[in-house]
C-alpha positions as CSV (number, residue, x, y, z in Angstrom):
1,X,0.1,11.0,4.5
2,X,1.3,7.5,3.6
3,X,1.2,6.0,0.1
4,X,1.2,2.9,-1.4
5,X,1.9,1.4,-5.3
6,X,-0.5,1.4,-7.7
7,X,1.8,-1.7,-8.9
8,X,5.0,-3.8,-9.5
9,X,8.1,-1.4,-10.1
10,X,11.8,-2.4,-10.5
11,X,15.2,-1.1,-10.4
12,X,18.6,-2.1,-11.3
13,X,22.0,-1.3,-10.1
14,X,25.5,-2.6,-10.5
15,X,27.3,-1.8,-7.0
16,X,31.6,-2.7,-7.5
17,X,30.8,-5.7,-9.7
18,X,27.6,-7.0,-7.6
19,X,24.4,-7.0,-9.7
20,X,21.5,-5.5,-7.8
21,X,17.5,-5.9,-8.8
22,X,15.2,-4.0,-6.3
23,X,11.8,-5.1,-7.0
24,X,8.7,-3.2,-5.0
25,X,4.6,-4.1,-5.1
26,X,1.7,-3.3,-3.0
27,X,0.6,-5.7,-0.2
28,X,-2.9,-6.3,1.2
29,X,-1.6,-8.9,3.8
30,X,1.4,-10.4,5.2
31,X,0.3,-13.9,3.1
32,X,0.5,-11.8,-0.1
33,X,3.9,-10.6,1.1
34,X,5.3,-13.7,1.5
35,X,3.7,-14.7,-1.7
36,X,5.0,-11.7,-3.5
37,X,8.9,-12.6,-1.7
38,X,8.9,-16.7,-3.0
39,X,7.7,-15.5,-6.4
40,X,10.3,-12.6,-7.0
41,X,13.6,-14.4,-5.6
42,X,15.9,-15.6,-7.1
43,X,16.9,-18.8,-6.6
44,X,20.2,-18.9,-8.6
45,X,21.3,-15.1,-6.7
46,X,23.5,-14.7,-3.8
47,X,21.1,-13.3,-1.8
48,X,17.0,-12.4,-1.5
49,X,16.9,-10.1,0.8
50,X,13.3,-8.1,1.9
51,X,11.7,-6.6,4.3
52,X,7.3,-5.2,4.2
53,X,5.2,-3.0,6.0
54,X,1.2,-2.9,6.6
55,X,0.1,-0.8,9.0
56,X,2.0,-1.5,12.7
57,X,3.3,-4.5,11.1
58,X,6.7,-5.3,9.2
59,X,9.3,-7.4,8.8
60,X,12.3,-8.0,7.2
61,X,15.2,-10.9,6.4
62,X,19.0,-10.3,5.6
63,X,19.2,-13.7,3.7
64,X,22.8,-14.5,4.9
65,X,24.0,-11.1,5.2
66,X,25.5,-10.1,8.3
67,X,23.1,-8.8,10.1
68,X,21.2,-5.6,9.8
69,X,22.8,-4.9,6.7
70,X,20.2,-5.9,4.1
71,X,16.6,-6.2,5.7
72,X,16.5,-3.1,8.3
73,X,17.7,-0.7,5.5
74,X,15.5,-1.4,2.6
75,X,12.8,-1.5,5.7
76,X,14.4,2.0,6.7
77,X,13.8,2.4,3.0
78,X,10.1,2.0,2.9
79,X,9.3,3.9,5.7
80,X,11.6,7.0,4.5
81,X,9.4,7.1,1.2
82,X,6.6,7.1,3.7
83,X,5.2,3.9,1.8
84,X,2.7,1.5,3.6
85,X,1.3,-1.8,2.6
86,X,4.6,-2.5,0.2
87,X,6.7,-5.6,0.1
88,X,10.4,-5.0,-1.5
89,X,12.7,-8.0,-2.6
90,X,16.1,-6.5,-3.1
91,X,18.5,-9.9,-4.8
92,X,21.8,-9.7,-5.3
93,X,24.7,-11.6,-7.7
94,X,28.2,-11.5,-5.7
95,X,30.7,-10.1,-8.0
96,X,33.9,-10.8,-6.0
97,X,34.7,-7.9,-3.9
98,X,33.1,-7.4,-0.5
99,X,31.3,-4.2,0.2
100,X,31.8,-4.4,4.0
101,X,29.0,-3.5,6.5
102,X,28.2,0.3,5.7
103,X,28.6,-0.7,1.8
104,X,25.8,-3.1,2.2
105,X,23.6,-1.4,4.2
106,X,24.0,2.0,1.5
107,X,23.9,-1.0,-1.4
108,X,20.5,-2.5,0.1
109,X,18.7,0.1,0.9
110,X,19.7,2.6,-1.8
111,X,18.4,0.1,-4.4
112,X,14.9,0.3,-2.6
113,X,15.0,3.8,-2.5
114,X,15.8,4.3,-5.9
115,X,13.2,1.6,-6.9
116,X,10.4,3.2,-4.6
117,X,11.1,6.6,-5.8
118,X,10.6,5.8,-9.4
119,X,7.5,3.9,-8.3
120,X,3.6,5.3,-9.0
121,X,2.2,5.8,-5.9
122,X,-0.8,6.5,-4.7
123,X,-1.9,8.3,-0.9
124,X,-3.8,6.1,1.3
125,X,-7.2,7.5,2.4
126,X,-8.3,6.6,6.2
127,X,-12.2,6.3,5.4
128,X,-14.6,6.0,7.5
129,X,-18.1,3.4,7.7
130,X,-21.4,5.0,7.9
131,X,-24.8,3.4,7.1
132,X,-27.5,5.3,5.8
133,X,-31.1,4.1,3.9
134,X,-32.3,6.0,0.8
135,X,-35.5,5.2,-1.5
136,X,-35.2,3.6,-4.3
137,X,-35.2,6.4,-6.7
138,X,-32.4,8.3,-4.9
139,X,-30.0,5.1,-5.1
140,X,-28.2,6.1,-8.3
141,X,-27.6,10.1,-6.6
142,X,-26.5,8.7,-3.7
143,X,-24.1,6.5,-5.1
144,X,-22.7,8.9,-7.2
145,X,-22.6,11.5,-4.4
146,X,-19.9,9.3,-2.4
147,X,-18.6,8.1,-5.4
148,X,-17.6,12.0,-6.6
149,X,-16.0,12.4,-3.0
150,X,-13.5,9.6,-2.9
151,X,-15.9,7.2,-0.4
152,X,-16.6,3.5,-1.3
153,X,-20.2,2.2,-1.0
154,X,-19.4,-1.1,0.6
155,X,-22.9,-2.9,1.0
156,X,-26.4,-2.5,-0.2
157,X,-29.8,-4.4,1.5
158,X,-32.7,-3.9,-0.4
159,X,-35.9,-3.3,1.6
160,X,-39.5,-3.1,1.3
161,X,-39.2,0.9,1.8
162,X,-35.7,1.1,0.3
163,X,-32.3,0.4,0.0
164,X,-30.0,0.3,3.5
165,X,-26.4,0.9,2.7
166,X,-23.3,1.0,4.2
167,X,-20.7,3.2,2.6
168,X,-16.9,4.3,3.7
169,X,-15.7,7.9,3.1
170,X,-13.0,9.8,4.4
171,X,-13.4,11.9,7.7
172,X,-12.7,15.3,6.4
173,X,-15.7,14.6,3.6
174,X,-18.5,13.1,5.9
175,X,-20.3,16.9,6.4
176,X,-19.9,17.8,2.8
177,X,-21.8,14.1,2.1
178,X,-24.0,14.7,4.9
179,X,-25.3,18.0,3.5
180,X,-25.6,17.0,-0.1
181,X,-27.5,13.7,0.6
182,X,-29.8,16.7,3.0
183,X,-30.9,18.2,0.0
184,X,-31.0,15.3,-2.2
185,X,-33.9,14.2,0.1
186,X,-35.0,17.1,1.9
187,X,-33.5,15.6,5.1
188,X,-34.8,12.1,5.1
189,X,-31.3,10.6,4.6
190,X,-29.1,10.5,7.8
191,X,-25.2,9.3,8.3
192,X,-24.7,7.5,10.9
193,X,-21.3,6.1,12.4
């Protein structure tokens, strides 16, 4: 099951004399990626080097680095902490003696590790949109019916009869929802996909 953070985490690490800050946060889109990278580099460092992933999307940059020693590990990174919709700046201050290639690549993406490991992360939940209509009286049950089970009501349409709704909730709860809002209305309310 892949997670995500529930917010900004850091981690710091001197590597042979080279100063490295891992910094990792939760992405909803590639824009807020980007946004995320610009505001978290550091101008005055050696190097900003990043990489995110959102869903079948990523990418990464090795800022100057040779290449595929900076970006593809702290993506590698990411994907071994089974993360998902996480950006990860990783900035490092030269301190005179080279790491070579493999140091690099251990240096980079050992820093994200770390800094995702010691992250607070939460699983991400594949839900599900249904619709449904309820009365008016058996709003505040239902809401608190797909609330209790993880789901997320995501629209409401008030009618002259009632109130159509569309909800999300994840797969493996849709017959435990579908039976409770059953006897919450002797039948009346249906799920549909």
């Amino acid at each position: 099951m892949p997670f995500t953070l529930t917010g900004l985490c850091e981690y710091r690490e001197e590597i042979r004399r080279s100063r490295f800050i891992a910094l990792a946060a939760p992405i909803s889109s590639s824009a807020e990626a980007q946004t995320f990278i610009e505001q978290h580099s550091d101008l005055n460092a050696s190097h900003n080097c990043w990489a995110w992933k959102l869903a079948d999307q990523y990418r990464s940059s090795d800022d100057g680095e040779p290449g595929g020693t900076a970006g593809r590990p702290i993506l590698a990174a990411i994907e071994a902490q089974d993360c998902d919709q996480v950006a990860v700046v990783v900035t490092r201050w030269y301190g005179g003696i080279q790491l070579g290639t493999g140091g690099l690549a251990r240096a980079y993406g050992g820093s994200a590790n770390k800094c995702l490991q010691g992250a607070e992360r939460v699983a991400l939940i594949t839900r599900v949109p249904l619709s449904c209509a309820c009365g008016f009286n058996e709003l505040a049950l239902v809401k608190l019916r797909v609330t209790e089970l993880g789901g997320l009501m995501l629209e409401e349409s008030f009618t002259a009869n009632g109130v159509e709704l569309l909800l999300a909730v994840a797969e493996a709860q849709i017959d435990t929802l579908q039976s409770q809002l059953a006897d919450l209305s002797r039948g009346r309310i249906l799920l549909q996909r």
